[in-house]
C-alpha atoms as one frame of an Amber mdcrd trajectory, in Angstrom:
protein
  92.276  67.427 110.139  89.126  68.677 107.612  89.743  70.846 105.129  87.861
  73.582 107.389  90.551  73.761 109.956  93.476  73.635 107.337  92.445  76.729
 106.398  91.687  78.577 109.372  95.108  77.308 110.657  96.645  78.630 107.209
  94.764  82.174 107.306  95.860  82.529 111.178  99.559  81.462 110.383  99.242
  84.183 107.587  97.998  86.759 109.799 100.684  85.860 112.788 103.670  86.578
 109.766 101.443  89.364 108.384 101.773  91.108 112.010 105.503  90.514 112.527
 106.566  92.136 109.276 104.637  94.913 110.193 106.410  95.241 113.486 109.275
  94.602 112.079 108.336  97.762 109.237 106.788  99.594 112.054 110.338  99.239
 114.528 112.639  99.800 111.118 110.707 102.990 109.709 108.383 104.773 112.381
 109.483 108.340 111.366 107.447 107.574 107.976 104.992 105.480 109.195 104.260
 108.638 111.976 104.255 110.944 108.974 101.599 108.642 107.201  99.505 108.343
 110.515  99.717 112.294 110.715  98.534 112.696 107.112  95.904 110.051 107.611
  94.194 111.333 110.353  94.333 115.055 108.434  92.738 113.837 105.377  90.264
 111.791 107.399  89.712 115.092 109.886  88.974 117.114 106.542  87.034 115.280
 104.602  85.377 112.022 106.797  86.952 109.204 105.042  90.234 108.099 102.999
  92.316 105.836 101.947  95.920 105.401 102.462  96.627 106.684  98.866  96.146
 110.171 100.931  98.873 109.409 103.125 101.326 107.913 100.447 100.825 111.248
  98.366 101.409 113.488 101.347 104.406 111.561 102.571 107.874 111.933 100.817
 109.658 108.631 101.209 113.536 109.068  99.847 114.982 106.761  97.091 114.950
 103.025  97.966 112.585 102.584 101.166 109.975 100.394 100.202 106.803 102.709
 100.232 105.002  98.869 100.913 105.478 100.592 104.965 102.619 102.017 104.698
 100.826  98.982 105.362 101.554  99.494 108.922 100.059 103.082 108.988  96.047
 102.171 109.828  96.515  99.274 112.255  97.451 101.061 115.446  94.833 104.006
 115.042  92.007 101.300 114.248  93.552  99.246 117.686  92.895 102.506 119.563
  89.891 103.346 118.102  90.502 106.191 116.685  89.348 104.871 112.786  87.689
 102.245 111.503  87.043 100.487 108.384  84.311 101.720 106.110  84.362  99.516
 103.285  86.709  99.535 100.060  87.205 101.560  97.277  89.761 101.267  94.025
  92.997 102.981  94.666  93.265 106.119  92.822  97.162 104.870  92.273  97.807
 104.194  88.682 101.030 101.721  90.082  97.823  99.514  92.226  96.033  98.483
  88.979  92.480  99.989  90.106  93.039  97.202  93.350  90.889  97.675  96.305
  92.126  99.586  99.014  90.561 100.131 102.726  88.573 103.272 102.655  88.837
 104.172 106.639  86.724 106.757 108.492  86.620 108.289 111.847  85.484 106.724
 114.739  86.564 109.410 117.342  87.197 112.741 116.397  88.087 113.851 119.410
  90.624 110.907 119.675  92.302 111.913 116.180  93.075 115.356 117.388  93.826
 114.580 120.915  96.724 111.797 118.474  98.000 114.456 116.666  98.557 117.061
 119.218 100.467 113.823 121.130 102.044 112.339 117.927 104.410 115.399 116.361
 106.074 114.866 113.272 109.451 113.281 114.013 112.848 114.945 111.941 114.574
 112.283 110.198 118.380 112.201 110.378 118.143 114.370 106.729 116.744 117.244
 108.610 119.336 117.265 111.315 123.227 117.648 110.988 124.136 114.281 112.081
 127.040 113.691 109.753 127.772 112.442 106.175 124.307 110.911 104.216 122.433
 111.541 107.081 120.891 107.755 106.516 121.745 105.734 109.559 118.373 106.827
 111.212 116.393 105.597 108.928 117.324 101.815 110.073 118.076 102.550 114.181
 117.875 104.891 116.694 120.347 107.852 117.166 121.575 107.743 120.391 123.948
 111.033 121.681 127.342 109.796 122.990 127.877 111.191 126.492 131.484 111.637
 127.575
């Protein structure tokens, strides 16, 4: 094997465990990452591009969920060409160290309202009475019990 094809093996066994995290994130904590998509496509309908900084300051994650979910947020909208990739910019986040970031942009504006109007923000278990701590949502599905 060259060198060559050790690292194009590497970078696509990266990207294979880079995707099922994501899944994984995507399966584990979709009302947030819906809530991120939501406030991407906003800030993107507003003012033509963003980055996900936009979505992470509209989105309220509670104590102890990983806010490294919103990851997950572009990928399915840029799949579905709805957004694409415009470049990078520095993060405006003083936590990311002036890293670069994705700036996205629209690709379909039509698409990103047409999303929306299908995609409504989903309650989390806090916003319903479902009991004490209201947390079990965040990790699975609430299913109603049928007697």
């Amino acid at each position: 094997m060259t060198a060559t094809t050790d690292l194009a093996a590497g970078r696509a066994l990266g990207e294979a465990r880079r995707d099922d995290v994501h899944a994984l994130l995507a399966d584990r904590r979709a009302v947030y990452i819906r809530r991120g998509q939501r406030a991407l496509l906003t800030a993107l309908l507003c003012s033509g591009t963003a980055t996900i900084d936009e979505a992470r300051e509209a989105v309220d994650l509670p104590a102890g969920l990983n806010p490294k979910l919103f990851g997950v947020v572009p990928g399915p909208l840029a799949r579905a060409g709805i957004i694409r990739q415009a470049g990078f910019v520095k993060t405006s986040r003083p936590a990311g160290h002036a890293r670069p970031v994705a700036l996205w942009e629209l690709a379909d504006h039509a698409a990103a309202v047409c999303w929306l109007r299908d995609h409504p923000d989903v309650p989390d278990l806090g916003d319903v009475d479902q009991g004490a701590g209201g947390h079990q949502g965040l990790l699975f599905p609430v299913h109603p019990q049928t007697h």
